[in-house]
C-alpha positions in Angstrom: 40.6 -5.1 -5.3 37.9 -6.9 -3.3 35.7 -5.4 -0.5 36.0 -6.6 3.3 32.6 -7.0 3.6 29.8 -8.5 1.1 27.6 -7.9 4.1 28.0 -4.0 4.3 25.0 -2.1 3.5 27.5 0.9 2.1 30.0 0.4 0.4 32.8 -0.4 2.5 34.9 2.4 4.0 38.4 -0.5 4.0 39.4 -2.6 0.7 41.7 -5.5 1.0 44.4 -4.6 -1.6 48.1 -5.8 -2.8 49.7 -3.6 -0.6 47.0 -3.8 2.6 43.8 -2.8 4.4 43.2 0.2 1.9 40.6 3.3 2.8 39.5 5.0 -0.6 37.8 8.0 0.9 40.5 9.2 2.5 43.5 7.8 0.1 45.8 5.9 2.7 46.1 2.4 4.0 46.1 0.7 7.9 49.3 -1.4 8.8 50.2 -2.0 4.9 52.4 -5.1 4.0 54.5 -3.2 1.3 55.2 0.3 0.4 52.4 2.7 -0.1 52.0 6.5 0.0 50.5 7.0 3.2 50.3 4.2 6.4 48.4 4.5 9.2 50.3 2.2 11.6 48.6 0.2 14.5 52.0 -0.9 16.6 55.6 -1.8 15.5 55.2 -5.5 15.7 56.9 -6.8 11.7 53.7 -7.8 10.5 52.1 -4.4 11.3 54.8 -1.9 10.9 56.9 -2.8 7.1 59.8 -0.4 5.9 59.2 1.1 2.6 56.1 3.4 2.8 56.3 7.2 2.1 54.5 8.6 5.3 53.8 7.2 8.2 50.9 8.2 11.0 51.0 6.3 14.5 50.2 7.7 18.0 53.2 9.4 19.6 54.9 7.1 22.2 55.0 4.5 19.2 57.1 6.9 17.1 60.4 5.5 19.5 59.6 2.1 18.9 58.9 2.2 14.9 61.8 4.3 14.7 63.9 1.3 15.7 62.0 -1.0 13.4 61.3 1.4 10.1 65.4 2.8 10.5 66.0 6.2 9.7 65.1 7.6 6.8 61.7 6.7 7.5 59.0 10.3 7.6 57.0 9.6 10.7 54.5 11.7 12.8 52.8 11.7 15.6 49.0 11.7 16.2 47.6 12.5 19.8 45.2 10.2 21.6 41.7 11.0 20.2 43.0 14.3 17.9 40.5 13.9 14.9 42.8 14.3 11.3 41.2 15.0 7.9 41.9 12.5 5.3 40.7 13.4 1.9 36.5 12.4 3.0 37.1 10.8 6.5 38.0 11.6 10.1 41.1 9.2 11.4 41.5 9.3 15.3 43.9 6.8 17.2 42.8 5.0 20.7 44.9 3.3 22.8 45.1 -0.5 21.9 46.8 -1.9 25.1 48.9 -4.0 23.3 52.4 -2.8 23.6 53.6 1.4 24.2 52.0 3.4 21.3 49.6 0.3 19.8 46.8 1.8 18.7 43.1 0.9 17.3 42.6 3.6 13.9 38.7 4.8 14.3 37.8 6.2 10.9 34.7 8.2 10.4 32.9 8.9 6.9 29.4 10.9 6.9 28.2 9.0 10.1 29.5 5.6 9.6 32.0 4.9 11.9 35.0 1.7 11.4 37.6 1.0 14.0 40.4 -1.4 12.9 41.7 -3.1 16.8 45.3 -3.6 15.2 46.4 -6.1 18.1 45.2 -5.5 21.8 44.4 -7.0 24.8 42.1 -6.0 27.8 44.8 -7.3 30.9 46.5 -4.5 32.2 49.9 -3.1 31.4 52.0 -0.7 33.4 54.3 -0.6 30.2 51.8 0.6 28.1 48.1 2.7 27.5 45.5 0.4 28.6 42.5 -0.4 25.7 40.1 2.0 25.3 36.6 0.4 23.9 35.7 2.8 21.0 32.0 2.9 20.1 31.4 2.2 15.8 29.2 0.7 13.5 31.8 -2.3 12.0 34.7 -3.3 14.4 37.7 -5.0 12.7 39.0 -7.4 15.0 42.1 -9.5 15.8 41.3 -12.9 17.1 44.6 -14.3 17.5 43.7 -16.8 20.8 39.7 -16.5 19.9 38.7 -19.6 21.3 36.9 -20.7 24.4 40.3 -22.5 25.5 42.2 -19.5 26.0 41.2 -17.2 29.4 44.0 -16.1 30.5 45.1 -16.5 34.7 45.7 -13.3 36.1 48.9 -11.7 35.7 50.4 -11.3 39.5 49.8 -15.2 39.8 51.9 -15.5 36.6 54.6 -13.1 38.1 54.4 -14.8 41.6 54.9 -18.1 39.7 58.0 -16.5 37.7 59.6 -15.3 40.6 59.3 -18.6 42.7 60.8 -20.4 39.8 63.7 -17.8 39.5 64.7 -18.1 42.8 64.8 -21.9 43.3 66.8 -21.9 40.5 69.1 -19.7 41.7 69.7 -21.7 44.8 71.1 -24.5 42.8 73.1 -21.8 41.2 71.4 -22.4 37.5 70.5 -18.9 35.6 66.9 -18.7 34.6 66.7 -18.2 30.7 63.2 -16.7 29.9 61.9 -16.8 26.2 59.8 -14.0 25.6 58.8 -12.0 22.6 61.6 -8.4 22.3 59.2 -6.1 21.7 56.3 -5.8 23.9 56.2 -8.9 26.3 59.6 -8.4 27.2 59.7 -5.5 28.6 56.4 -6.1 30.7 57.7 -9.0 32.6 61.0 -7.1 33.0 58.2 -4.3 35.0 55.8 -6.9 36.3 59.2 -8.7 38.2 60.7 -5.7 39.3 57.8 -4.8 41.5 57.6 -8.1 43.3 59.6 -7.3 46.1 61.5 -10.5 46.4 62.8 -10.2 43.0 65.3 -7.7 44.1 67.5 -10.0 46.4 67.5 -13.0 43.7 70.0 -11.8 41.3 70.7 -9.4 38.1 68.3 -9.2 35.3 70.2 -10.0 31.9 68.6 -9.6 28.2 69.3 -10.4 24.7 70.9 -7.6 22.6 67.4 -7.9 20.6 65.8 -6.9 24.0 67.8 -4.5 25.0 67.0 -2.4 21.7 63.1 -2.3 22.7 64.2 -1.7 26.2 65.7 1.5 25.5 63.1 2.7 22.9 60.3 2.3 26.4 62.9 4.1 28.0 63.2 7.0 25.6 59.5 7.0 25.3 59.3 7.7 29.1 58.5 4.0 30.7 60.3 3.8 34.1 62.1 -0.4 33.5 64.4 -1.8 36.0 68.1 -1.5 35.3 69.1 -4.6 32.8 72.7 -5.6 31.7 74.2 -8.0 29.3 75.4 -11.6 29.7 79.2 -9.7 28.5 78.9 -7.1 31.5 78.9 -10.2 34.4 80.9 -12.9 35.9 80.1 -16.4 35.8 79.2 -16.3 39.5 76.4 -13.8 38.9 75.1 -15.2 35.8 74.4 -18.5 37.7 72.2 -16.4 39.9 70.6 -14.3 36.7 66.9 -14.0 35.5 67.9 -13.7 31.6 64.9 -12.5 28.7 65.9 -13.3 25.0 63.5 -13.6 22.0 62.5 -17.2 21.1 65.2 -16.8 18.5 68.0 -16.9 20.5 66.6 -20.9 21.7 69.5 -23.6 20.8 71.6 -20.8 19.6 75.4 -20.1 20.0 74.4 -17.4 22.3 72.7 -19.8 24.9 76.2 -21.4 25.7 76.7 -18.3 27.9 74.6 -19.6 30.4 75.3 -23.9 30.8 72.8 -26.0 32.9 69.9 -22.9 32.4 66.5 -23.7 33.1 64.3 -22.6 30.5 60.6 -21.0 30.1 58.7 -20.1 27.4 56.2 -16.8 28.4 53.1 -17.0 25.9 49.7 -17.5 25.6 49.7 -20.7 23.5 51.5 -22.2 26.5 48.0 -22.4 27.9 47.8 -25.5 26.2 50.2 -28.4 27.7 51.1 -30.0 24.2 52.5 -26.5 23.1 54.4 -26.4 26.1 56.2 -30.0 25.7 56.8 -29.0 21.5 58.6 -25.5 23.1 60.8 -28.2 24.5 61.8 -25.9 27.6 61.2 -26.6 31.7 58.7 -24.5 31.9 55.5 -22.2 30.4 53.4 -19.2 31.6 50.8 -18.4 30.9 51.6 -14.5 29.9 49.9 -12.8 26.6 49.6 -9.3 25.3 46.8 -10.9 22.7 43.3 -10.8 24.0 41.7 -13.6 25.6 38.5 -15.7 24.9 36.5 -13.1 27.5 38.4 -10.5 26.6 37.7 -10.1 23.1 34.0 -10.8 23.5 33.5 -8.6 26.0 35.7 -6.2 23.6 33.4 -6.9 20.9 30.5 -6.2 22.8 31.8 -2.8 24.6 32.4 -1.5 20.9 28.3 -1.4 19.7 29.3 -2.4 16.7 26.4 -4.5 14.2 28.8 -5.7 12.1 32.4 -7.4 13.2 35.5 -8.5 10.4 37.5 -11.2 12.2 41.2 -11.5 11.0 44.2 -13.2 11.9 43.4 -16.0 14.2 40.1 -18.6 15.0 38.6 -16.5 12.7 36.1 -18.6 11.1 35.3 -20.0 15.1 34.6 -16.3 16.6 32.7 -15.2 13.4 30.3 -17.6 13.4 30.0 -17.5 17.3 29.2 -13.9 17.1 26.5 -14.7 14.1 24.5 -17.6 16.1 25.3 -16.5 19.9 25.4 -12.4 19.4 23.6 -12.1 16.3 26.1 -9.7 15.1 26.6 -10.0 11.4 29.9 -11.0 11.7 32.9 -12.0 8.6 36.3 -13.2 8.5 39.1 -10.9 7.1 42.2 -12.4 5.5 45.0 -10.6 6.3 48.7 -11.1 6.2 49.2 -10.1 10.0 49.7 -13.3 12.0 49.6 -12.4 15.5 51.5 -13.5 18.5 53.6 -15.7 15.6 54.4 -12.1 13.4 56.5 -10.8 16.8 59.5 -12.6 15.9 61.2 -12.2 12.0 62.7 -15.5 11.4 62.1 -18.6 9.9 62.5 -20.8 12.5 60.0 -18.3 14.9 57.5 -18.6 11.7 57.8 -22.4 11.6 57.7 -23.1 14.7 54.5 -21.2 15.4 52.9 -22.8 12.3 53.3 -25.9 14.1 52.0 -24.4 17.2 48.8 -23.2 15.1 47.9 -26.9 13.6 48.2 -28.2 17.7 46.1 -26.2 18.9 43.5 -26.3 16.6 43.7 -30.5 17.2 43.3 -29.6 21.3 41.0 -26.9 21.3 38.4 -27.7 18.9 36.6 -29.8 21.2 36.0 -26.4 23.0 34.3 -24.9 20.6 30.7 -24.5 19.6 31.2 -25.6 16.5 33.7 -27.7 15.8 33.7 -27.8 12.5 34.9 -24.3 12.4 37.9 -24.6 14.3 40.3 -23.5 11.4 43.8 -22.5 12.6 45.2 -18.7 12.1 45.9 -18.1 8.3 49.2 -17.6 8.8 49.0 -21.5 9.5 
């Protein structure tokens, strides 16, 4: 096994191991990527939440979520917002994330020392989900998916506005709207964020992807209030030309997208913020629309936490760690992980590939953004 942190002054309360982000002191591991005894599970994005493990630990309103990814036979329990459990020598506590329903950052306490592993999160608010929660600790893990200057994100009614518009031009000309969005998470925020524009309502129906409609119903079991939805089956032809569809970037150049001849297409993601990535997605349109942090968002996340020392993982990380070493002064490390992000949403080969390529593009536009170019490095899972 090797420690996180060469830099730790203690010896580190988290172990990268085989099976994950591993805490000896209290005997279980965070978000492992294969089976262990007991898993303490940030959100049920693939590359956090893997079937196999004995026990599982996650904050409640995930448990409808993870259900639907870790099947049935899976032991799961719930763990209140801030309710302290004892763990062999430590104190595990789970804060809202802001990431998707139930994400969740783990704070784990041993004799004073404090660790908080972020899991995924973002700062933008979310009416489909808890919003983050800065937690105060001495050594913040932290995601840094979109951690470059580049990425500030445009505020999210704009976005919506923008969406809407679109939508209903195309409709005029009798063309259904085909939005690619990510099933668990991002879908079901824009179907919220739409609904409440007001002149969504007279446009047309909203249609998802049977991939969708399985998150949509675990939001709706967990309590989240989402506009009615129906399948491409359920309508005529007339009303489809008229429909605002979501499907997972799976479903693009698929059988399945024959349903809907002469859609315009959109891609909903943060990497659209860079044009290149929106010409390679190969659809009419990007928005700029992320449930990652941005660039100010995850500095300011950083700074709200207090903590000294900061593990960077799964992203810019070698770009944000040395930024917080020579601009914050924060003793600051990358973390190789195996979560990857916006890419680990999706579970298919093409989604993995494709956002590979994305990865190497953007590293080409936005290094010459960053401080220091020469640290620029793409996400590992490049």
């Amino acid at each position: 096994m090797c420690a996180v942190s060469v830099h730790a002054r203690r010896p580190p309360l988290l172990e990268v191991t085989r099976q994950g982000l591993y805490c000896a002191a209290g005997d279980f591991h965070v978000d492992p990527w294969a089976p262990v005894p007991r898993a303490v599970i940030t959100h049920g994005h693939a590359d956090h939440a893997r079937r196999g493990s004995a026990a599982y630990l996650a904050a409640p309103s995930a448990l409808s979520v993870l259900r639907v990814r870790l099947g049935p036979e899976a032991i799961l329990e719930g763990l209140p917002w801030g309710e302290r459990r004892r763990f062999g020598e430590v104190d595990v506590s789970l804060h809202p994330a802001g990431h998707l329903l139930g994400s969740a950052q783990v704070r784990i306490e041993h004799r004073g020392e404090v660790w908080v592993v972020s899991g995924d999160y973002k700062t933008d608010p979310d009416p489909t989900c808890e919003p983050f929660e800065a937690v105060r600790c001495d050594t913040f893990i932290t995601e840094s998916t979109f951690g470059l200057p580049v990425f500030r994100w445009p505020a999210q009614r704009v976005v919506l506005a923008e969406i809407v518009d679109w939508w209903r031009a195309n409709a005029a000309a009798e063309r259904p709207t085909v939005l690619f969005a990510y099933a668990l998470g991002k879908s079901q925020r824009l179907l919220a964020g739409i609904a409440a524009v007001d002149a969504a309502r007279e446009i047309g129906p909203l249609v998802v992807h049977g991939a969708v409609r399985v998150c949509v119903d675990a939001y709706r079991a967990a309590g989240v209030a989402l506009p009615e939805v129906a399948a491409a089956t359920e309508l005529s032809r007339d009303e489809l030309r008229r429909a605002l569809v979501i499907a997972p970037p799976s479903a693009q150049g698929s059988p399945w997208m024959r349903r809907f001849p002469r859609a315009a297409t959109g891609f909903v993601s943060g990497w659209m913020r860079l044009r290149a990535l929106r010409r390679q997605r190969r659809v009419d349109r990007g928005f700029v629309l992320s449930d990652h942090v941005d660039w100010p968002g995850v500095v300011g996340a950083i700074e709200a936490t207090g903590a000294a020392r900061v593990g960077v993982t799964h992203g810019y990380m070698a770009a944000l760690a040395r930024w917080l070493r020579e601009e914050r002064g924060i003793d600051a490390w990358t973390l190789r992980t195996r979560f990857t992000g916006e890419a680990g949403a999706e579970e298919t080969a093409v989604e993995s590939a494709a956002e590979a390529g994305i990865a190497v593009d953007a590293e080409a536009v936005a290094a010459a953004t960053v401080r220091h170019p020469a640290d620029a490095a793409g996400p590992a899972s490049s």
